[in-house]
N, C-alpha and C positions, 0 to 999 in steps of 0.2 A: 775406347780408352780402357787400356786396365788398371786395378788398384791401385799399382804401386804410382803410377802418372797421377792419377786423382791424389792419391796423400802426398807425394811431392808437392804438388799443386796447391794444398790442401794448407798443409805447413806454409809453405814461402807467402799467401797468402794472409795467415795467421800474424808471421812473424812482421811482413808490412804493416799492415791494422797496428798492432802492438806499437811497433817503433812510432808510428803518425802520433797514437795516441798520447804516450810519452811526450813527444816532442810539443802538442798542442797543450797539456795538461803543466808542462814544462814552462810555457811559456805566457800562459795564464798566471802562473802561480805566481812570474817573477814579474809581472805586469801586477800581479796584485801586491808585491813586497815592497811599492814605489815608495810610500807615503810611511813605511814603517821605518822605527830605529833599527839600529845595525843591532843590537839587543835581541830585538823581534824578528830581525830576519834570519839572524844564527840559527833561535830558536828554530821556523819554520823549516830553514833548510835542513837541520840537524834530523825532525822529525819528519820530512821527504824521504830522506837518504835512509833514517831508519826502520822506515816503513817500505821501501822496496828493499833493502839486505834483507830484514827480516822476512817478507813474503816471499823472495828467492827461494833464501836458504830453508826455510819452513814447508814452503808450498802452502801457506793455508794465511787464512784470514787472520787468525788468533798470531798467528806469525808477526805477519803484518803490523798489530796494533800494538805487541811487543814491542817491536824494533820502534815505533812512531813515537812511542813513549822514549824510552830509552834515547834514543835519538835527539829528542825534542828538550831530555836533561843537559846532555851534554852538550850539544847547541849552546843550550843558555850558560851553563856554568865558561866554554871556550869564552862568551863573550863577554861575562864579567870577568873575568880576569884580562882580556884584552884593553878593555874600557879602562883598568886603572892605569 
């Protein structure tokens, strides 16, 4: 087998793992938002969502914990203003 077959391989591989993960990590999180107010759940999802843009676009951890923050503001402030 040459290189370029093994890192083809190698990648799509990768990118399976990734996507399961996602999806399992996904569906955990929304399994754990059962019992929470729609308040708390904004928040959560807001800081989901802004902790994978941020680790995207960043590529780094510190990315990451940016966006989660960030995310997890505006989360909340959507849902108080929805709430009135």
């Amino acid at each position: 087998m040459n290189t370029a077959t093994f890192q083809t391989q190698s990648s799509a591989t990768y990118w399976r793992v990734a996507v399961i993960s996602v999806a399992a990590a996904a569906t955990l999180a929304l399994t754990a938002c059962a019992g929470m107010s729609s308040r708390e759940t904004s928040t959560v999802v807001g800081a989901t969502a802004g902790a994978v843009i941020g680790g995207v676009v960043t590529g780094s951890t510190a990315g990451a914990a940016v966006g989660a923050a960030a995310g997890g503001v505006v989360g909340n402030e959507v849902a108080k203003k929805r709430d009135r």
